[in-house]
Structures are given as C-alpha cells and as structure tokens.
C-alpha positions in Angstrom: 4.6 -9.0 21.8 3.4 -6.8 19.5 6.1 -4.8 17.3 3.8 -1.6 18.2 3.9 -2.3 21.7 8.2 -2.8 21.6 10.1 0.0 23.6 13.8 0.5 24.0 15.8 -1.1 26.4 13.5 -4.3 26.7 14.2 -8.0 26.3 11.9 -9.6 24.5 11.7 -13.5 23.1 8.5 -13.4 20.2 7.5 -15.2 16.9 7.6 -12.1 14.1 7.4 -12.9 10.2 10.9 -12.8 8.4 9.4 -10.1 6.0 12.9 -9.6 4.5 16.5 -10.7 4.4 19.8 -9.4 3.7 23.6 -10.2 4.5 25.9 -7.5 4.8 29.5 -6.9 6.2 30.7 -4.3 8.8 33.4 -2.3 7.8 36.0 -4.7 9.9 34.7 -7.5 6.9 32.5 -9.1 9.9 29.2 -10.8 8.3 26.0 -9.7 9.8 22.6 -10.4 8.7 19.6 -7.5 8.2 15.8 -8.4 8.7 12.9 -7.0 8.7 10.4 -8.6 11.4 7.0 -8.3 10.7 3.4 -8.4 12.9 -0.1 -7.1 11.9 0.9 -3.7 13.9 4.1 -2.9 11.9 7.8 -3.9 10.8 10.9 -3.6 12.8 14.5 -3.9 11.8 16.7 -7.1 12.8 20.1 -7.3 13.2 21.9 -10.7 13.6 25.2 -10.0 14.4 26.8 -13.6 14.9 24.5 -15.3 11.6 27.2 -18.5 12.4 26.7 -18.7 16.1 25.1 -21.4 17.5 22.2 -19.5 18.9 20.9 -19.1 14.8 19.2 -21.6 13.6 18.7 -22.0 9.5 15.8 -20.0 8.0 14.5 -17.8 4.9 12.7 -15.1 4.5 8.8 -15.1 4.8 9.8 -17.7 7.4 8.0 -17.3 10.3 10.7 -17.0 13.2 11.0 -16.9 17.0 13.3 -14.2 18.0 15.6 -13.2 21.2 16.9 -10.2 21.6 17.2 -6.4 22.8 15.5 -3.7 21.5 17.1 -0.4 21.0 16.8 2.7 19.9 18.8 4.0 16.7 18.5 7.1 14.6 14.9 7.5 16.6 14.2 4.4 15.1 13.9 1.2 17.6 16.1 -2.2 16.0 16.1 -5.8 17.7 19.4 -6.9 17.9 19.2 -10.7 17.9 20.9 -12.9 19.9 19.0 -16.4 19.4 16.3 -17.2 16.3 14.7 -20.3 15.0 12.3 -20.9 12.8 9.0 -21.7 14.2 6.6 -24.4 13.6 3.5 -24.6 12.6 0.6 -23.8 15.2 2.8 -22.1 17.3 1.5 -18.8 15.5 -1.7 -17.8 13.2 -0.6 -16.0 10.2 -3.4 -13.3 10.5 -1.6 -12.3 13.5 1.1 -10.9 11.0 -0.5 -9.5 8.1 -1.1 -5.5 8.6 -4.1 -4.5 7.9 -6.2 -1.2 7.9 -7.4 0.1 10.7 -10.6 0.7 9.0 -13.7 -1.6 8.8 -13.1 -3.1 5.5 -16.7 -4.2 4.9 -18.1 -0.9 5.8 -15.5 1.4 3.3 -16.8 -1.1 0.1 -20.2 -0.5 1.1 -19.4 3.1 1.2 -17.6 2.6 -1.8 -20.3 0.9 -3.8 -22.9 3.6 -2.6 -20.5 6.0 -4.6 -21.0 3.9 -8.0 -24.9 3.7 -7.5 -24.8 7.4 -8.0 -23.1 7.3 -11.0 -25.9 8.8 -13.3 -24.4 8.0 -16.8 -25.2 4.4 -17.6 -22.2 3.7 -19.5 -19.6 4.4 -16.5 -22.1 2.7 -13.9 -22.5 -0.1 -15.9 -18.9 -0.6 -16.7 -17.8 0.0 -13.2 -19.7 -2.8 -11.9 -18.4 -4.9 -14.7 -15.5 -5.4 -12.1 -17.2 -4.3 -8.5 -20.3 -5.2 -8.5 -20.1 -8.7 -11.0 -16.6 -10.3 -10.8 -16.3 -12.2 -7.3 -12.8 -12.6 -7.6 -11.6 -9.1 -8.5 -13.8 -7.5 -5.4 -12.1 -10.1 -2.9 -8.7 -9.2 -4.0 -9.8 -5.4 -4.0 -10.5 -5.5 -0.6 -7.7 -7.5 0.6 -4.9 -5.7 -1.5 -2.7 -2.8 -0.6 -2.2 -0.3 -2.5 2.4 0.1 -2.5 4.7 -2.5 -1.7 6.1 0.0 1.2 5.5 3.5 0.5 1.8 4.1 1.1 -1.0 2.0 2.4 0.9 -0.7 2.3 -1.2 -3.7 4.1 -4.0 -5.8 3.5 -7.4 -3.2 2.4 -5.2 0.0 1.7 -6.1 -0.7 -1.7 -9.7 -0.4 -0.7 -9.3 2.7 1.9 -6.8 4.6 -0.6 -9.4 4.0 -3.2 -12.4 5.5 -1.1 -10.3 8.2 -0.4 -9.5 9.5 -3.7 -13.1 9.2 -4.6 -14.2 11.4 -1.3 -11.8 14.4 -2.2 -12.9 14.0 -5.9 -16.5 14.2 -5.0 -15.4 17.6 -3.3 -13.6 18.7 -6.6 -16.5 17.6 -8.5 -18.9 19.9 -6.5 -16.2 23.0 -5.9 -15.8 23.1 -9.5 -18.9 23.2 -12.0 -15.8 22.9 -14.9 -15.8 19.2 -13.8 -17.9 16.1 -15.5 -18.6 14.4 -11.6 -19.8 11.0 -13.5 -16.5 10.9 -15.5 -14.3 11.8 -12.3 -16.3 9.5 -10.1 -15.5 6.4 -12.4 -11.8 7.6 -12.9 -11.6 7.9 -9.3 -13.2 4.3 -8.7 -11.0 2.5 -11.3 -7.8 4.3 -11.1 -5.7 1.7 -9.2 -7.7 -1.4 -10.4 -4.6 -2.4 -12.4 -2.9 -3.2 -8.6 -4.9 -6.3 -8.0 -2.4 -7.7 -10.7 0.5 -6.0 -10.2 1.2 -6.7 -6.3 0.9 -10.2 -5.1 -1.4 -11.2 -2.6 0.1 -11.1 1.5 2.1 -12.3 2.9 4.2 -11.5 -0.3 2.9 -8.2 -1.0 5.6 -8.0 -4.0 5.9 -6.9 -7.4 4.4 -9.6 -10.0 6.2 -10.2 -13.5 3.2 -8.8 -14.9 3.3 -5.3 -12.3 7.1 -5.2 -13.6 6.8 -5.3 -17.2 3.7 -3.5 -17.6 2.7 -1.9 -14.2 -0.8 -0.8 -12.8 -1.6 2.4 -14.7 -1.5 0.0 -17.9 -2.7 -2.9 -16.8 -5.5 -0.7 -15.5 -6.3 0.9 -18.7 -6.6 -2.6 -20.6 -8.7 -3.6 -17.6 -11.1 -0.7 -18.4 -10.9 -1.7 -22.0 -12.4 -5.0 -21.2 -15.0 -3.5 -18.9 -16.2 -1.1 -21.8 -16.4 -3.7 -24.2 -19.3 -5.4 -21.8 -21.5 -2.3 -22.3 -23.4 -2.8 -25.5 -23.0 0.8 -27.2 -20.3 2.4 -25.1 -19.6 6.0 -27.0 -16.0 5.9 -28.5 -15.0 9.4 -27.0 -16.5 8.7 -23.6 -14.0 5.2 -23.3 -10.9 7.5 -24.8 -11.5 9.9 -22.0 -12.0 7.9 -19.3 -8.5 5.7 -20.0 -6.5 8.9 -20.6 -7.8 10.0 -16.8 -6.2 6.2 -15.7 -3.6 6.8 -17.9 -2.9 9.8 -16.9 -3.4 9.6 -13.0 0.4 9.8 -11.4 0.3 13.4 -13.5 4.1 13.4 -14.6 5.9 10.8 -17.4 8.7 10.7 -14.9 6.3 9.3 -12.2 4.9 6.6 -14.7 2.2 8.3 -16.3 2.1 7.4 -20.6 0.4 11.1 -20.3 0.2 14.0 -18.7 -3.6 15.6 -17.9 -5.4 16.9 -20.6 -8.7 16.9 -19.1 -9.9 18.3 -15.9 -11.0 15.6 -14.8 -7.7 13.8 -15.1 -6.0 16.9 -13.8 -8.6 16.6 -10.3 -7.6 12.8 -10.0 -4.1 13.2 -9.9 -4.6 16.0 -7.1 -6.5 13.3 -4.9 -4.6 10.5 -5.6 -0.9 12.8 -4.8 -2.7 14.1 -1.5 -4.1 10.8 -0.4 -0.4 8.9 -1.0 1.1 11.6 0.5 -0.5 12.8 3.5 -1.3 8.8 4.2 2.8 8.8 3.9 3.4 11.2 5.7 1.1 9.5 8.6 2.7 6.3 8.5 6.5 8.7 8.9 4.8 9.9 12.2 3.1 6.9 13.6 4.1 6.2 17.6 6.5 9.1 17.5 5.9 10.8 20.6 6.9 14.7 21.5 8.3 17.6 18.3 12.0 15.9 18.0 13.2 16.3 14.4 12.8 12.6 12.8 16.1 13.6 10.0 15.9 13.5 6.8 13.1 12.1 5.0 13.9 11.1 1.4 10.3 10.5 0.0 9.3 14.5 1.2 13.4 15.8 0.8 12.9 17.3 4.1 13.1 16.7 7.6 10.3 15.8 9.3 8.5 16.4 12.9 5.0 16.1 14.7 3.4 19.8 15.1 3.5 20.5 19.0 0.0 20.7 19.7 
C-alpha cells in the first residue's frame, strides 16, 4: 500500500524503502529503533519498539524492507509502529515504485524549459547556456532526474527540473514588470542558478550530500560550472561573465544563508525573489499535503509559525 494512501488505525503488512535509520532510548533506558519508510508517494515515520525481538530481522538503511504494523496517528502526523520487518528480496519490489517523483511531466517542463533558452537573444548567454542543456548528455539526464534539497523543498526525482522552471517563469514576470531589468541576463541566471546541485546531491535512492556538495556546496560549484561554460564561447565579454556569476553567487540573497554575496544587481536581487518564493511556497505545499479540514498543524520550524490550510 501506498504511504499516501495509509490512514490511522489500519493494519497493514508492505515492502517500503528503509530511507533512514536511527537507534534511540526511551526515557526508562529501553532501545527503540526510528525509521523513515519510503514509497514514490511520500515518507512515513517507523518505530520498532522491540529492535531484539524475534519478529526483526537484520537490515540497514536503504534496505528495502517488508513491514508489519499499525498505523497511528501522532502530533497530526500518522507513524507505523512495527511489530514484524525483514528485509526483502530481490523481485519482490521494483525500485521505481519507491523513488518520489514530481508530479509533473518531466519531458514536457525541459521542453518548456529549453523553449526559454531559445529566446535568449544575447549570443553569449544562449550559447553558454546550452554549453550544459543543450550539448552535455550527461549533465541534462541528471538535471532532469535530480531534486533540488535533500528534504526541505522539491525534494524527489525532477524537482530540480520543476524548481528550475519555476524560478525562470516568475523571473520572466520580473523581467517584463520591470523595464530596470536586463531579461537575457536574468533569464540565464534563472536557468543556471542551481546547476551546481547535479554535483552536490547524489543521485536517488541516496539523494544525499556528496563530499564535493559539503566542502564546496552548489552556489560554488555552480559558479565554476559557469566559468567552464563561458570559456566555450569564443569572445565572451569579461563584465558580462563577472555579472552573470555574482547573480549565481549571489542567489540565496543573505551570507548567513550561503550566499559569498549579497545582490548588487537587479538582476541578482529578482533571482533571489523567485528562487525564496518558489522554495518556500513549494515548502509550504509539501507542510500541507493530505491534511484535510483548518486544524492547526503546531509549530513549524522552517516558517517559525504555526501552520493551517485556509478554510475554503
């Protein structure tokens, strides 16, 4: 059964993916183990409370597991509490069947998304921006498999992608509200901003930090990725390259939140407006998703606030 199809009180025996594992103790000193289950429709806490009895088998995490157990509902959240678990064997399951993934045709948002670079008019961006998403096989197939955050926001396979397309969709509204604004220059920022990703999250089912994504992080690894794309453009104008990096460089907008700068240009200043309301109205929908009715959800620690669905 799907986890998005799980309600409280049922019994269930399924094969989930062992996306995570912890052990803890209760405050008696009593060993307990904490998992999070994972399907293509979601995650779901696990608690085994007996990790010694004879009903739990051995197994690890990105193990792929048969659990049995009762869901129930805690803090508004639903939890399996586990009762038997063993590690299941190969064709019992197909792995797709456990890798979330947008709910978005992924082939139809690149298209989308390549339509967007065709009418970049400056032949300096266009030409570097398909260094990478037009020209390099490898780098669009990881693109468009990739999230775009480890847990936070758009976190499955082609949120990458759909977070991209985003960004660029509210900065081709900047870029036509406000004449201040050079479109070709936000366009390419908007395209390239979180290109650095591909390198610094692994692939699925991992979907974890790599040592590169922890000792240098995307909005670097992004800005020597454009470096390597300018230098394929035979006369690329010095100021135009230092602009374009300081919009990738400075995309998260704060030095607390990553950036090496803060926005100097407009342009920069407009992408790190789309890329904060994308992250966080696309975090704010995953908060929400399958909650039914206008009960308070409690405190929310990524907004500070507490959260609820509006009532109509």
């Amino acid at each position: 059964m799907y986890i998005k199809d799980l309600r409280g009180g049922e019994t269930i025996r399924s094969i989930y993916m062992c996306r995570g594992k912890r052990s803890a103790e209760t405050r008696n000193g009593k060993p307990y183990d904490n998992l999070l289950l994972q399907d293509k429709t979601g995650t779901l806490d696990g608690k085994v409370w007996d990790p010694n009895s004879q009903g739990i088998a051995d197994y690890e995490e990105k193990d792929f597991i048969e659990v049995y157990g009762e869901v129930i509902t805690y803090n508004n959240n639903l939890q399996l509490n586990i009762k038997q678990l063993r590690k299941a064997a190969e064709g019992e399951y197909n792995p797709a069947d456990y890798m979330p993934v947008s709910e978005k045709n992924i082939d139809g948002m690149y298209q989308e998304l390549l339509s967007c670079i065709q009418k970049i008019s400056n032949g300096y961006l266009r030409q570097a921006v398909e260094y990478y998403f037009v020209k390099d096989e490898a780098f669009i197939k990881a693109f468009k498999s990739h999230s775009a955050a480890k847990t936070v926001h758009h976190g499955f396979c082609g949120g990458l992608l759909e977070h991209t397309l985003s960004v660029v969709r509210l900065c081709e509204y900047f870029a036509g509200a406000y004449r201040i604004l050079n479109r070709d220059l936000l366009i390419a920022s908007a395209v390239c901003h979180d290109i650095g990703k591909v390198r610094e999250l692994s692939e699925f089912p991992d979907n974890d930090y790599t040592d590169e994504g922890q000792l240098i992080g995307h909005i670097v690894i992004g800005s020597e990725m454009l470096t390597e794309a300018i230098r394929s453009v035979p006369g690329f104008p010095a100021m135009l390259a230092n602009e374009w990096k300081h919009c990738i460089l400075a995309h998260h907008g704060e030095l607390e939140f990553g950036s090496p700068k803060k926005p100097a240009l407009a342009e920069a200043l407009a992408l790190n407006l789309a890329d904060n309301a994308d992250a966080k109205l696309q975090t704010m929908k995953e908060a929400l998703k399958d909650k039914s009715g206008t009960e308070w959800l409690g405190y929310n620690r990524l907004f500070e606030s507490n959260l609820r669905k509006t009532s109509v």
